[in-house]
C-alpha positions as CSV (number, residue, x, y, z in Angstrom):
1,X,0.0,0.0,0.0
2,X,1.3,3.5,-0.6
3,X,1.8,6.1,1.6
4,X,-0.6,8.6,0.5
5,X,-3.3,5.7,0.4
6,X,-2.3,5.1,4.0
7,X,-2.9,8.9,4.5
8,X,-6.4,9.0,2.5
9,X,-7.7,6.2,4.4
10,X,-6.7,7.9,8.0
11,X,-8.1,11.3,6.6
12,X,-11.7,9.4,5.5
13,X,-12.0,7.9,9.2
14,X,-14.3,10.1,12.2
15,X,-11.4,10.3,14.2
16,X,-8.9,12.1,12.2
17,X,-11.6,14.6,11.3
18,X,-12.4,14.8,14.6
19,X,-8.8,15.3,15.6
20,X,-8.5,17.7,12.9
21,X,-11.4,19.8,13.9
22,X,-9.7,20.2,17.4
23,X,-6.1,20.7,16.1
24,X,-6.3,22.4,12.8
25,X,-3.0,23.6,12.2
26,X,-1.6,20.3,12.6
27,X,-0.2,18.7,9.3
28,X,1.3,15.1,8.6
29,X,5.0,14.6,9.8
30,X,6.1,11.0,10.1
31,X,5.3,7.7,8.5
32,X,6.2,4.4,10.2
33,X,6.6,1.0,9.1
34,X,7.5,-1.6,11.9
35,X,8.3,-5.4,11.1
36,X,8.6,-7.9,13.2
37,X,10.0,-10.7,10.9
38,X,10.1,-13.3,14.5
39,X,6.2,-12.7,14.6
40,X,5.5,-12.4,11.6
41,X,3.6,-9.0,12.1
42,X,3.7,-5.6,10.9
43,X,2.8,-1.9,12.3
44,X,2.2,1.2,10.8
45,X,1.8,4.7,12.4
46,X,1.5,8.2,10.7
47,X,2.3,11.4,13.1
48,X,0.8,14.7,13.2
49,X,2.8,17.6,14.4
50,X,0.5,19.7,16.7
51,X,2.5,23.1,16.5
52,X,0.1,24.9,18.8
53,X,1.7,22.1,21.4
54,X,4.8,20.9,19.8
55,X,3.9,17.7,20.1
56,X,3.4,14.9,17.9
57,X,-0.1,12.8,17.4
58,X,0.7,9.2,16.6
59,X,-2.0,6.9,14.8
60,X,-1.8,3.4,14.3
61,X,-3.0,1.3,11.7
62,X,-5.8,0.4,11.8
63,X,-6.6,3.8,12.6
64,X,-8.0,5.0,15.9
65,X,-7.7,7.6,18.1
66,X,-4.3,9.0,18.0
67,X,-1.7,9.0,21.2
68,X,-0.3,12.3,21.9
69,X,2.6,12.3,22.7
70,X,3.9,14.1,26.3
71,X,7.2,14.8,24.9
72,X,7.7,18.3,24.2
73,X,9.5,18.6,20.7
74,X,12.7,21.2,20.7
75,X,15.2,22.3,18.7
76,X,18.8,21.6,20.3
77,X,21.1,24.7,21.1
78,X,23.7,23.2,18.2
79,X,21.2,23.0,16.4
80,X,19.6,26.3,17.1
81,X,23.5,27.9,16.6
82,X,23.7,26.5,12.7
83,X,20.6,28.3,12.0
């Protein structure tokens, strides 16, 4: 499946527009593909980045409510210096 299916199918579901009406300026950051080749299983997740909270919103396939993340997402002082 490709990525912007993945992302079509999350957007078509009550709880991404739900999420969306509540976080608006949020857009998609992250796509994740975990295998785990001992079970035999696979996971995918897409993140939002909430900038109003600097967070990130993690849904998991198949698509839910997404887990917002407590981690506060900042910019390193190096980092911040090569800017």
């Amino acid at each position: 499946m490709k990525l912007k299916d993945l992302i079509q199918e999350l957007e078509e579901t009550k709880y991404h527009q739900f999420f969306k009406e509540k976080n608006p300026d949020t857009f998609f950051a992250a796509a994740f593909l975990i295998l785990d080749l001992e079970n035999k299983t696979e996971q995918i997740q897409l993140d939002y980045y909430l900038p109003s909270e600097n967070k990130i919103a993690a849904f998991t396939h198949p698509f839910t409510h997404p887990k917002i993340h407590d981690n506060i997402i900042s910019v390193s002082k190096k980092a911040q210096q090569n800017q």
